[in-house]
N, C-alpha and C positions, 0 to 999 in steps of 0.2 A: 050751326056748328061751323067754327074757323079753325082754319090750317094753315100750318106755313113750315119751312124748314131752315136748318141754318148749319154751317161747316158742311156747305157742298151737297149737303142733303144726308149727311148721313146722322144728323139726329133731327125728328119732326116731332111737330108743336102741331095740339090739338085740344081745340077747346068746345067742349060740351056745355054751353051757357045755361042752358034749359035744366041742367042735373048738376051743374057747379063742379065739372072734374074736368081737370086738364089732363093728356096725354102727353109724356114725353116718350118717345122710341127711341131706342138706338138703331140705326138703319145702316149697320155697314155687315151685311149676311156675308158676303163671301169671307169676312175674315172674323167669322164667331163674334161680331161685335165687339171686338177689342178697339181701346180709343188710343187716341194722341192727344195731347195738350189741345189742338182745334177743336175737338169732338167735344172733349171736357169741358173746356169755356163755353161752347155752345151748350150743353144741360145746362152750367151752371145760368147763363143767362137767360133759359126756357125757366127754371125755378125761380130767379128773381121774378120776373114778368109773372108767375101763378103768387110770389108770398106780397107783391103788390095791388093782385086784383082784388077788391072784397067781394067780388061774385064767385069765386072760385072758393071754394072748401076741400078739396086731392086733390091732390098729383096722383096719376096712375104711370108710374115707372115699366117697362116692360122693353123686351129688344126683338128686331126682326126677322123673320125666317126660321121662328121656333127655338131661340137660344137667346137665353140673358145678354150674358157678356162675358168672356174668357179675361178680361179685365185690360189693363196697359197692354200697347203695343208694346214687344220687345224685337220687333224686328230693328229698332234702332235705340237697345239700352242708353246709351247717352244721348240719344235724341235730346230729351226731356228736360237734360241741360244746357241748351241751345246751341245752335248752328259750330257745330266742329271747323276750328280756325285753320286757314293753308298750313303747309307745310315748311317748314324752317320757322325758326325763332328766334329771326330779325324782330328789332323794337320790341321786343319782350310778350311776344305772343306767342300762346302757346301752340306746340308743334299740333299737327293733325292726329287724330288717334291716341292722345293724351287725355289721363283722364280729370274729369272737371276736378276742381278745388274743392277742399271742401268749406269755403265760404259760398261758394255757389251751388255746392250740394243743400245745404243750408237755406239758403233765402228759396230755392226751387219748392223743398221738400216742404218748407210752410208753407206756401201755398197749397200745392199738391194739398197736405192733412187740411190745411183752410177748407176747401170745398168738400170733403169728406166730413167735416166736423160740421157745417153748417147743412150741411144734407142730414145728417144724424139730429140736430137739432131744429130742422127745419118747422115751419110757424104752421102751416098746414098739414093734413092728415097727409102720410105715400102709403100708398100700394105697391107691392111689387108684385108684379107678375112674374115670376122665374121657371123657365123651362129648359131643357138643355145642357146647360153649363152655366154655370157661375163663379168663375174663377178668380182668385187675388183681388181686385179691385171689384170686381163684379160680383162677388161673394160679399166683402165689407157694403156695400152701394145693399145686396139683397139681405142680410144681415139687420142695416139700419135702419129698413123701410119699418112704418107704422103694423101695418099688417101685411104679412107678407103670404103668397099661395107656390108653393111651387110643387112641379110633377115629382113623383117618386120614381124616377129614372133621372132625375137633374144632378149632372156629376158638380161635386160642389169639392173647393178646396182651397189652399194658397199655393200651388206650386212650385212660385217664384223663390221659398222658402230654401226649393235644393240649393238654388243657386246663386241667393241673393243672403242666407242666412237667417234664422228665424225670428231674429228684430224686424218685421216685417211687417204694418199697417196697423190700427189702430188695434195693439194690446189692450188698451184698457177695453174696446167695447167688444174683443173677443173674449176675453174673461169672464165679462157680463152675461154676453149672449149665448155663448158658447157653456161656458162655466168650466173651472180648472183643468178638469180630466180632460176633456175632447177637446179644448183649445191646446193645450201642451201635446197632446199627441198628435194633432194637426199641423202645428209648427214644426215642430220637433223631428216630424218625419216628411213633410208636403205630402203627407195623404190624399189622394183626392178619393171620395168616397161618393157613395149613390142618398140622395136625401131620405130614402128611403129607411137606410139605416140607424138614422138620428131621429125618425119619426117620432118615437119613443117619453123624446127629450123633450116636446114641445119647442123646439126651435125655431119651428116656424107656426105661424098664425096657423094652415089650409096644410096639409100633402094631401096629395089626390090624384087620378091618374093625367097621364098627358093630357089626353083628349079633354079633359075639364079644366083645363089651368084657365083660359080666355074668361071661361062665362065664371066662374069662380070668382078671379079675379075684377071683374067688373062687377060681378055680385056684389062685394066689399065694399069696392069704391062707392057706388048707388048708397050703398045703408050706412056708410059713415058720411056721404054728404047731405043727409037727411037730418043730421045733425046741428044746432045753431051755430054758425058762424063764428061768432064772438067768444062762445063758447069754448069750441074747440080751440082758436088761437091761447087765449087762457088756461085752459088744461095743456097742449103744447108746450108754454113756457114753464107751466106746473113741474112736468113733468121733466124736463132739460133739468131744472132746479135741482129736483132729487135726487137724479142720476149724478149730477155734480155733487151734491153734498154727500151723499152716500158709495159712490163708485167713482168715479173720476180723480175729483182732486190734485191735478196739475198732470194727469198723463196724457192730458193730451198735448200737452209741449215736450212731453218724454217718447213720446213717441214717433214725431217727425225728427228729434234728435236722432234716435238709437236708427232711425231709417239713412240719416244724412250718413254716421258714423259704421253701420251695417254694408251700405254699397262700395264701401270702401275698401272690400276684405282684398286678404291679401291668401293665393290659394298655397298649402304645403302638395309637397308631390303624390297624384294617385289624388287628391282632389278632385271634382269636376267644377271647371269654369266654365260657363256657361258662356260668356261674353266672348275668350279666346277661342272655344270652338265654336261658338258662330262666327265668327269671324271666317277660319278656315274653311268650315262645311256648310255655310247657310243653316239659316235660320231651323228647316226642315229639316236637315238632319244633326242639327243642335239637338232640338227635343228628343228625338231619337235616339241617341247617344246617350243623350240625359236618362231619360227611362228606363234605357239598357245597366245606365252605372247604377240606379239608385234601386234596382228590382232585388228585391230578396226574397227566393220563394218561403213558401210558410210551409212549417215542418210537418211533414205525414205523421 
């Protein structure tokens, strides 16, 4: 068995030669496992290096400290769009705290959907272990996995949705996975709900308790790499195919669009901006605030 990590160590690489599965984790616990652009690049280059090996048959996806992933950093929403220029707009740069263009919301957000759509149609079997949270990007990432296990207390949702608007990550394969009713009311409202409650739906491969999510989940991995190799890359592509011919059909360029043209809202008054009150009250009592504006109790 070999191991290595990469972005600082907050995603690790691990390889099971002997049973043909590779391990990626996401390793940033103190902060729910949410990524940045470094974290991101780092899966994606753990995932190349597993759809390169032919001894490797899964990926087993999973994050650590008992929590998927809360999804994107937003302790820096324009992070994402790079490094925020000085201040004055000498030579035609733009001021500090301005927001990016949308040509460069554009070339950014294809990317960003590039590695979410290549993860969705990736060449070998995933697993996902999900426990905890799985939120916006961590919820799409536990969504796309091949078969997926997660605990029946794992709060799942998008709730970047309050504040970002619900053009919001890959529609098409929430439509799919989700299906009409609970992806619209998902969006529509950034629900975050207990996975428990969509058990029902077959949404995910496994729900099970906490305590079983680990051996579950590597349950999975073991009996799908038992599987021929060659095989299952062909069934893989198989199945990309269908999904395309059948469900897709060009939303997945409609979708990093409505994302590019979505972050770009403009709020009316008694709106919540998420971005200008982080800015004010940090990040922590952004969500707080957040939760506070969007809570509606439910009628006796």
């Amino acid at each position: 068995m070999t191991s290595s990590s990469a972005a600082d160590g907050r995603v690790l690489y691990e390889v099971d030669a002997d049973r043909r599965i590779a391990t990626v984790t996401l390793n940033n616990p103190a902060q729910r496992n949410s990524y940045d652009a470094a974290m991101r690049d780092a899966v994606a280059r753990c995932l190349d290096e597993v759809a390169e090996d032919d001894d490797i048959t899964v990926v087993l996806l999973r994050g650590a400290g008992g929590v998927f992933s809360t999804g994107a950093d937003m302790n820096n929403a324009y992070g994402w769009y790079g490094e925020r220029e000085s201040a004055g707009a000498s030579n035609g740069e733009r001021p500090a705290g301005s927001r990016p263009s949308q040509r460069r919301r554009l070339t950014v957000d294809r990317k960003s959907f590039g590695f979410y759509h290549n993860f969705m149609g990736f060449p070998k079997v995933t697993v996902g272990e999900i426990s905890g949270y799985a939120l916006g990007g961590g919820f799409e990432m536990a969504l796309m996995t091949d078969i997926s296990v997660i605990a029946r207390d794992t709060r799942i949702g998008m709730p970047a949705t309050r504040f970002l608007g619900p053009a919001l990550g890959s529609l098409h394969m929430f439509f799919h996975r989700l299906g009409p009713v609970l992806a619209r009311r998902m969006l529509l409202t950034g629900d975050i709900v207990e996975a428990a409650t969509v058990e029902h739906l077959g949404v995910f491969t496994e729900t099970c308790a906490p305590s079983a999510v680990t051996a579950r989940a590597r349950y999975w991995a073991e009996k799908a790499a038992k599987m021929p190799a060659d095989g299952v890359v062909i069934a893989k592509e198989a199945f990309r195919l269908v999904e395309q011919s059948q469900v897709y059909q060009g939303a997945e360029v409609a979708s990093y669009l409505f994302h590019a043209f979505g972050t770009n809202l403009q709020f009316a008054p008694g709106e919540f901006n998420f971005v200008k009150t982080r800015a004010e009250h940090g990040t922590r009592e952004a969500f707080r605030l957040r939760d506070n504006h969007f809570h509606v109790p439910e009628p006796e």
